[in-house]
C-alpha positions as CSV (number, residue, x, y, z in Angstrom):
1,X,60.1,-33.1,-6.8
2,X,57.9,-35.7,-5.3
3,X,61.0,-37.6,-3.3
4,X,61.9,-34.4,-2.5
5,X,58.5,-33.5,-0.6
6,X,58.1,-36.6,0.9
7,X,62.0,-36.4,2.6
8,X,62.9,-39.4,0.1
9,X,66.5,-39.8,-1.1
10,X,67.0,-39.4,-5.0
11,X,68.7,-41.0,-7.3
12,X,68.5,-39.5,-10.8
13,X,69.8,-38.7,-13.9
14,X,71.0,-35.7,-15.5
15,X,67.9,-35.4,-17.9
16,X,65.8,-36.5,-14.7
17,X,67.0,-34.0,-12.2
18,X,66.9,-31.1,-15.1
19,X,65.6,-27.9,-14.0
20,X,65.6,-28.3,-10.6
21,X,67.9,-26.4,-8.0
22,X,69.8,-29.4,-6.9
23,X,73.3,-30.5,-6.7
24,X,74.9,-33.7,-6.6
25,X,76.4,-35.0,-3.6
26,X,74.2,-32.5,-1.8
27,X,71.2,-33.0,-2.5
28,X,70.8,-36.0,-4.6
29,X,72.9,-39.0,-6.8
30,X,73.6,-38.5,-9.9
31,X,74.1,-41.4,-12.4
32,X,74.1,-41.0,-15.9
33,X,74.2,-44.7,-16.7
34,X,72.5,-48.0,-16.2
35,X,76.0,-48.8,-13.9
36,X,76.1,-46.0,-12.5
37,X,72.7,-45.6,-11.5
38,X,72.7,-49.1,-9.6
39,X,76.0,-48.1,-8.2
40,X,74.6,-45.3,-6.9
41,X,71.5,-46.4,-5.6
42,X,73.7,-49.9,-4.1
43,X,75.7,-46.8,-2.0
44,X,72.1,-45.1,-0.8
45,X,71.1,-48.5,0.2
46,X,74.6,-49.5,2.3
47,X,74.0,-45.8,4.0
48,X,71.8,-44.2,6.0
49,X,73.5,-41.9,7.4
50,X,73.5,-40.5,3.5
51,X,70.3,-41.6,2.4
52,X,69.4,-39.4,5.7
53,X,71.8,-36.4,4.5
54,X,70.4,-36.5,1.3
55,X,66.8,-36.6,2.1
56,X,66.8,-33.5,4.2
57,X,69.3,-31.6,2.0
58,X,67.1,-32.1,-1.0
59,X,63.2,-31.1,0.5
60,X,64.8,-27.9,1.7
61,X,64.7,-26.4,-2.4
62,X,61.3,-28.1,-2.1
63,X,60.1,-26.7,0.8
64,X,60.8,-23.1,-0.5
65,X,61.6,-22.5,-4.6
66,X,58.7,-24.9,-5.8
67,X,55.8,-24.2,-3.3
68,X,52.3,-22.4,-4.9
69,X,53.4,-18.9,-2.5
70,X,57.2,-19.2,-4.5
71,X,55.1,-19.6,-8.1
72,X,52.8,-17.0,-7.3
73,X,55.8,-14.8,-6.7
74,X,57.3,-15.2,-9.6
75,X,54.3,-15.1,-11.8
76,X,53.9,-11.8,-9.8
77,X,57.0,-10.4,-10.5
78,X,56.7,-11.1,-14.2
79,X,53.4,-9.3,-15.0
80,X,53.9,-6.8,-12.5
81,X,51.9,-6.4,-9.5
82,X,48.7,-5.0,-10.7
83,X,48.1,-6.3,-14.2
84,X,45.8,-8.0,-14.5
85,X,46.5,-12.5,-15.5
C-alpha cells in the first residue's frame, strides 16, 4: 500500500499483494518465485513506459478503497449510523 501511495511500481508476491484490490498486469507484477520475481522486476526496470502504467494504475485503489474517509465508511456501514463505537 505504501508503493502504491507514493505512485511507485510493485513487484510482489501472491502472499505479499493479499488483500488488496489489485490485479496483475494492471496494477502490479506478480512473481511467485525467487526467478520470477527478478524476472519481473529485470522487465520493470527495462520499461518505463510500464513501470509508468503500473504506478498510476495501482495508487488509483489507493487513492480511494484504503483512505481514513473509505475506513470510516465502512466501519459506518457495519455498526450502523448511529450506534454508538
Amino acid at each position: 500500500m505504501e508503493a502504491f501511495s507514493y505512485r511507485r511500481p510493485v513487484v510482489s508476491t501472491s502472499v505479499g499483494i493479499e488483500g488488496i484490490a489489485a490485479r496483475p498486469e494492471k496494477h502490479f507484477l506478480l512473481g511467485d518465485s525467487p526467478p520470477k520475481l527478478a524476472e519481473r522486476c529485470v522487465r520493470l526496470m527495462a520499461s518505463p513506459v510500464l513501470a509508468d502504467r503500473l504506478a498510476g494504475a495501482g495508487h488509483a485503489p489507493c487513492s480511494s478503497a484504503y483512505t481514513i474517509e473509505a475506513a470510516a465508511d465502512r466501519l459506518a456501514s457495519c455498526i450502523g449510523e448511529g450506534d454508538p463505537l
